[in-house]
C-alpha positions in Angstrom: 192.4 106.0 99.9 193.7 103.2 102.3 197.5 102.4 102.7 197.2 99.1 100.6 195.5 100.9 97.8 198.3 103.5 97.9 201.2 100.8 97.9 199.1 98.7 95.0 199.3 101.6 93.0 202.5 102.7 93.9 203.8 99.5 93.0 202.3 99.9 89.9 203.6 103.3 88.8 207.4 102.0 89.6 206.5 99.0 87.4 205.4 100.9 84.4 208.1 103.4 84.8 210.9 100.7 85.1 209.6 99.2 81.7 209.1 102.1 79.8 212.7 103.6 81.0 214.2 100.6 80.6 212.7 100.2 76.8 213.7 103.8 76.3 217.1 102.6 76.7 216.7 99.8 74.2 219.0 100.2 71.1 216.2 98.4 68.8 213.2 99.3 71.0 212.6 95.9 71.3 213.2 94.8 75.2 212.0 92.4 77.8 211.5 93.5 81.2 210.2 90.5 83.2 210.2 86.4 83.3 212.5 84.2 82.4 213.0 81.3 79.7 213.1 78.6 82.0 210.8 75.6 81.7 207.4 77.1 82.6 205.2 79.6 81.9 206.1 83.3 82.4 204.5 87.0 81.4 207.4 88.7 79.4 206.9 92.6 78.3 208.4 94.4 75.6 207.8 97.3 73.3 207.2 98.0 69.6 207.1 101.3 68.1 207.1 102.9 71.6 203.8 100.8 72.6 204.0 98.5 75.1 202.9 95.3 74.7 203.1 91.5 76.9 202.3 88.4 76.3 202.5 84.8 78.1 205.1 82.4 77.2 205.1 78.4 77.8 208.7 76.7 77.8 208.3 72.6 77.1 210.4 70.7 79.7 213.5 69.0 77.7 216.5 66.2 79.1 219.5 67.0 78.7 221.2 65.8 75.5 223.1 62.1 75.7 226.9 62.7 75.5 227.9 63.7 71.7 224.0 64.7 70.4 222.6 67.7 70.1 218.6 68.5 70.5 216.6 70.0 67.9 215.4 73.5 68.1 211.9 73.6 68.8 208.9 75.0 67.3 207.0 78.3 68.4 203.5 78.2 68.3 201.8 81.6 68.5 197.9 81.8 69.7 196.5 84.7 69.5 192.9 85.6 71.4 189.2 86.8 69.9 188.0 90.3 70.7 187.5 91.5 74.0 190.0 88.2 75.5 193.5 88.3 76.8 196.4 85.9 76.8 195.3 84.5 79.8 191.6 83.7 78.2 193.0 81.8 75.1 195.7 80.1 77.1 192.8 78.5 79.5 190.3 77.5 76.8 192.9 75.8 74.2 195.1 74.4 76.7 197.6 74.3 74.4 200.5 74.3 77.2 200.0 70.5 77.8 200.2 70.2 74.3 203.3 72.2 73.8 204.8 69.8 76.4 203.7 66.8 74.5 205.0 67.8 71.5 208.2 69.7 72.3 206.4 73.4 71.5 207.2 76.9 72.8 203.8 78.4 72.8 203.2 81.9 73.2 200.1 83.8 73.9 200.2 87.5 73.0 197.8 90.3 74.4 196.2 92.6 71.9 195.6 96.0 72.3 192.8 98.2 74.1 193.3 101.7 72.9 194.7 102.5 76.1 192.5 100.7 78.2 189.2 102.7 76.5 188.3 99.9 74.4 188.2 95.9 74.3 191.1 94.3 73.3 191.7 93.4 69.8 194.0 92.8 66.9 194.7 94.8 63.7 193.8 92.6 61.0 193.5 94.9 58.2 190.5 96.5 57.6 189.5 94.9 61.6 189.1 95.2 64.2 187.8 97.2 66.6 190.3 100.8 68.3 193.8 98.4 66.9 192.4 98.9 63.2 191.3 102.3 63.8 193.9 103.7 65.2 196.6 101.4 62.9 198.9 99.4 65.9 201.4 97.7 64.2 200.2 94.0 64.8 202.4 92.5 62.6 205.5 94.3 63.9 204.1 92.9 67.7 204.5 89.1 66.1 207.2 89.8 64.2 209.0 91.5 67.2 208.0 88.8 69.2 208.7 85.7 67.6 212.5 87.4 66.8 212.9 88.3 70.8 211.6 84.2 72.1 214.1 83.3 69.0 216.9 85.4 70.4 216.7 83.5 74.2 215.2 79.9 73.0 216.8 77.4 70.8 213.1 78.1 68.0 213.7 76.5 64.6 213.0 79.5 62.1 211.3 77.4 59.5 208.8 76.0 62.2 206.9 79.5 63.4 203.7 79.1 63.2 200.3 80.9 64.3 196.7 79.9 65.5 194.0 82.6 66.1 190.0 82.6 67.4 187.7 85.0 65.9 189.9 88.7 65.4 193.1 86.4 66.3 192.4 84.2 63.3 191.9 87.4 61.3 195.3 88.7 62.6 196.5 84.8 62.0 195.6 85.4 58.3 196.9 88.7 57.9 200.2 88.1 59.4 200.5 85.0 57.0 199.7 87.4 54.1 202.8 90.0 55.6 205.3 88.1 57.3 205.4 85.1 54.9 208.9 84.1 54.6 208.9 84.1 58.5 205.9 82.2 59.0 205.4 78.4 58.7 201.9 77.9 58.5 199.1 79.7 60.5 195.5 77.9 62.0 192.2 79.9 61.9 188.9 79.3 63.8 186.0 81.6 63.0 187.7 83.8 61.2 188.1 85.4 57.9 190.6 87.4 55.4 190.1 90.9 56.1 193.4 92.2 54.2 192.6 93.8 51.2 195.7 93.2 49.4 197.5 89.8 50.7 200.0 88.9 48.9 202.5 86.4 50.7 205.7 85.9 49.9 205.5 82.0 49.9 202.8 79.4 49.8 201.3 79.2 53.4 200.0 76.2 54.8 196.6 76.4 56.5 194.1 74.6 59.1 191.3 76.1 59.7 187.7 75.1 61.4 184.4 76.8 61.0 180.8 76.5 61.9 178.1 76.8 59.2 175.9 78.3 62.0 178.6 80.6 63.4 176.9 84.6 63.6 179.5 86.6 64.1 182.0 85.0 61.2 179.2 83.7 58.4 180.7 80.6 57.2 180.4 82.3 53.6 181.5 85.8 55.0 184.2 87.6 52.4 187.9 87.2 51.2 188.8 91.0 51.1 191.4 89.5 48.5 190.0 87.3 46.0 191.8 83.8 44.8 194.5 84.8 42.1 192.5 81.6 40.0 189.2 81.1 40.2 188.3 78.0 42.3 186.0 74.8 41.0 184.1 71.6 42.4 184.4 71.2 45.7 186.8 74.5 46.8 183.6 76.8 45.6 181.6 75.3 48.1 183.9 76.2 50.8 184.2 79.9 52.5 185.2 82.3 50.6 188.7 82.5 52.5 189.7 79.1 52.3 189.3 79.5 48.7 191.7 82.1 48.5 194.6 79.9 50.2 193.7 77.2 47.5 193.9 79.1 44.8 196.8 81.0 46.2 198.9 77.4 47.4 198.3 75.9 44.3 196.0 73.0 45.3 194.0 71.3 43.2 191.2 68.5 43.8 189.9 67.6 47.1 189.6 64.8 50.1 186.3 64.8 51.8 186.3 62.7 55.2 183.5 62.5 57.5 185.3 62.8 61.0 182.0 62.4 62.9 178.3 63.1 62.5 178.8 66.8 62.5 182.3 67.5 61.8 183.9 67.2 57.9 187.2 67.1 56.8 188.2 68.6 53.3 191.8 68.2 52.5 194.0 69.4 49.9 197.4 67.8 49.7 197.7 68.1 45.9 199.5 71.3 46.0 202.1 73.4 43.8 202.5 75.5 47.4 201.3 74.1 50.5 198.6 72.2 51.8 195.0 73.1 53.0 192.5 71.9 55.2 189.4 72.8 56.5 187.1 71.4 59.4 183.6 72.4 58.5 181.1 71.7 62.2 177.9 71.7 60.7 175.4 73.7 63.0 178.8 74.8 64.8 178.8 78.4 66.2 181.5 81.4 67.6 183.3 79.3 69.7 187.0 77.4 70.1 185.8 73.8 69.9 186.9 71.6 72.7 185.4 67.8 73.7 184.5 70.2 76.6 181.9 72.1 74.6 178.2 71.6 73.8 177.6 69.3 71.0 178.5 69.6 67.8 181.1 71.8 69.3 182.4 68.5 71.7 182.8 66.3 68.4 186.3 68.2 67.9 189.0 69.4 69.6 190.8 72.0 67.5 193.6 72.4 69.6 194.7 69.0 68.9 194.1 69.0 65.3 196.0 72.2 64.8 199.2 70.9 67.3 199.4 67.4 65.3 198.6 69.3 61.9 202.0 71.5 62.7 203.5 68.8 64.0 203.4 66.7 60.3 204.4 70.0 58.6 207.3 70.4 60.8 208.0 66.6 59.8 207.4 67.4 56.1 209.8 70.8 56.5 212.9 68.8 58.5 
């Protein structure tokens, strides 16, 4: 082995021994090790339930306050990858860190796990997916943990926490929103489905959420492991089954349909006893995080900016 192969992994060891001593020493187990909470974007580790997890964080620039005012807190946007991605993946394709300057968002990418580097990286959604469901990580403690430690060091308004997931990460998405209700202000899926067999949040939810009617690996009409406390009529029982779910479960009744553009629909529900729903249906769309950057119909959307000004009205509607 060659002398820079020896100090790479040197390095390496004295890194993972630093963090795991110096979470060892944690009173609440809860402890980050590296970056900072600058303006910027860092890598910040910590640990839950003596795993160690990371996860990239995005700081919005902000002025300093006139003489005599006081800035808001800001909102923390979560984004959470598909199978097999990283922090790193997500943060590239969504781009969401020029929107969380635009809008005045922390935005924080989290890294699932990978059974110990055996597996591909994944969330534990409930009954998915992949080594995180099998061997029962604690997901929801990882968010939970998370959004309380970026709370601790950033001014984050508590009633504006919200999450956005792809694929397994909008399955994680809906299953946090079904554990960590009270803490969570509204969550975005795309592609994905309920895979909790017994969600019952605390509070009405709001929801965004965009799927493709020709996606493969998430059917359009793929299964609500919990079905809709009421049954759903008209125009929510053409909708997938999940969706349905949050409109039963929010309250909403009777529906908007907009055509956004020749491939992309719009079906709204603001007439809500909870909180409000909406869902972008691509038609022909497939597995994949719509950006103008994509393949048509793909290109006719960007999700990222629908889900960032969709939070941005709820934050609005919650001040």
């Amino acid at each position: 082995m060659s002398g820079r192969w020896k100090l790479r992994l040197t390095w390496r060891a004295l890194t993972l021994f630093a963090v795991l001593s110096s979470a060892a020493c944690s009173p609440d187990n809860v402890l980050r090790t590296s970056g900072d909470w600058l303006p910027g974007t860092t890598t910040h580790y910590m640990t839950v339930g003596n795993y160690p997890r990371d996860y990239v964080l995005h700081v919005p620039p902000r002025h300093p306050a006139p003489p005599g005012y006081t800035l808001p807190p800001l909102p923390l946007l979560l984004v959470l990858h598909g199978s097999s991605g990283t922090a790193e993946n997500i943060r590239r394709t969504t781009q969401m860190d020029s929107l969380g300057d635009a809008y005045g968002f922390v935005i924080a990418y989290p890294d699932g796990s990978n059974g110990g580097g055996l597996f591909a990286s994944d969330w534990n959604g409930g009954a998915c997916c992949g080594s995180a469901a099998r061997d029962n990580v604690d997901d929801v403690g990882f968010i939970s943990a998370l959004a309380t430690e970026v709370s601790r060091n950033l001014p984050v308004d508590p009633n504006r926490i919200y999450i956005a997931g792809f694929s397994s990460g909008a399955i994680m998405a809906y299953h946090a929103a079904c554990r960590l209700a009270p803490m969570i202000a509204g969550i975005a899926v795309v592609s994905g489905s309920l895979k909790d067999d017994n969600c019952a949040p605390g509070r009405a939810v709001p929801l965004i959420a965009v799927q493709g009617t020709d996606d493969t690996e998430v059917p359009y009409d793929d299964i609500s492991l919990t079905q809709p406390p009421l049954a759903v009529t008209g125009i929510a029982a053409q909708l997938p089954p999940s969706v349905q779910f949050w409109v039963a479960r929010d309250g909403c009744d009777g529906a908007t349909v907009n055509q956004q553009s020749p491939d992309v629909v719009l079906t709204s529900f603001t007439s809500c006893t909870g909180a409000g729903v909406v869902l972008y249906t691509i038609k022909g769309g497939w597995h994949e995080w719509p950006t103008l950057d994509s393949d048509a119909p793909l290109s006719e959307l960007s999700a990222s900016n629908v889900i960032v000004q969709y939070f941005e009205s709820q934050s609005h509607s919650q001040r």
